[in-house]
C-alpha positions, 0 to 999 in steps of 0.5 A: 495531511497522510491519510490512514486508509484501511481496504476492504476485500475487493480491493487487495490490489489497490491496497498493495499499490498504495502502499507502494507509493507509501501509504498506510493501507490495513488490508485483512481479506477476511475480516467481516464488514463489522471489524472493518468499520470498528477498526476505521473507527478505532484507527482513524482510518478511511475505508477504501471499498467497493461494497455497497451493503458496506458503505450502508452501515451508520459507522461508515457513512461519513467515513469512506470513499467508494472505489469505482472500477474493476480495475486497480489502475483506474481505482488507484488514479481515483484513490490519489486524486481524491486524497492528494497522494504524491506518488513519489513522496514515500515510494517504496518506504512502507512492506507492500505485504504487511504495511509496516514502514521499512527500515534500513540495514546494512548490507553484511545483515542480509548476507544468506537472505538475498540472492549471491548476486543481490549481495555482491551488487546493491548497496543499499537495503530496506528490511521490514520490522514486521514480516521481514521480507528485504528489499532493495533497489533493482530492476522492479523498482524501475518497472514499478516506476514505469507502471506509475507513471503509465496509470497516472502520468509524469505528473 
C-alpha cells in the first residue's frame, strides 16, 4: 500500500527526505493546522506532525502519526518503520521541492539548462512537470544513498 502523507511545519526536512525515497509528501510551511487537517481529509492523506495542539483536533484524531525527535534521521527511521516504506522502491523518482512525480527526458532537451559538463557527461535525466527543476544522476545521488543507508542500515 502507498501512502499519501501530508507535513506539517516542523517538519519540512523529513518531507524533503521522504520524497526522496519516493513518497507523496504535501508540505505547505505556511499553511494553518485547520487547512492542513481539511486537506488530509480531502486527499486521503496522513498527517505526519510534531504539533500536539494539531493531533488534538477531531479530524486528526484517527488520522496522523506523531513524529518524535528533533531530528530528521530519527523522525525519517520512525516514518519508514511505521509505514513499511522501502527506501529503495522509488528512490529519487518524485521532485524533492514540489513532489510531483519526475519525468524522463532527452538529453538534447536540457541543453543551456544544465551545466556544459552535465550535458557532455550524463546520459540519463529526469525533469519535473511541475516546477521544472532537472536532475540526473551524479555524485549526490551516491551521497544521497550513503546518508540512507547510514540513518536506516543496508537493510
Amino acid at each position: 500500500m502507498e501512502h499519501r502523507f501530508i507535513a506539517d511545519a516542523m517538519l519540512g526536512r523529513l518531507a524533503r527526505w521522504l520524497r526522496a525515497l519516493g513518497c507523496d509528501v504535501e508540505y505547505f510551511p505556511d499553511i494553518s493546522d485547520k487547512e492542513i487537517a481539511e486537506r488530509a481529509e480531502r486527499e486521503g492523506r496522513v498527517i505526519l506532525t510534531r504539533d500536539t495542539l494539531l493531533i488534538r483536533r477531531r479530524k486528526v484524531r484517527d488520522n496522523h502519526f506523531f513524529v518524535e525527535g528533533d531530528h530528521y534521521p530519527d523522525q525519517l527511521r520512525q516514518v519508514v518503520r511505521r509505514f513499511g516504506i522501502d527506501p529503495r522502491g522509488k528512490f529519487l523518482t518524485r521532485c524533492v521541492e514540489c513532489n510531483a512525480v519526475l519525468e524522463d527526458c532527452s538529453g538534447e532537451s536540457v541543453r543551456g539548462k544544465v551545466p556544459p559538463y552535465v550535458f557532455e557527461t550524463q546520459e540519463a535525466f529526469k525533469i519535473c512537470p511541475s516546477c521544472r527543476r532537472i536532475y540526473w544522476p551524479a555524485t549526490h545521488r551516491a551521497r544521497m544513498v550513503a546518508k540512507i543507508e547510514e540513518i536506516l542500515g543496508k537493510a
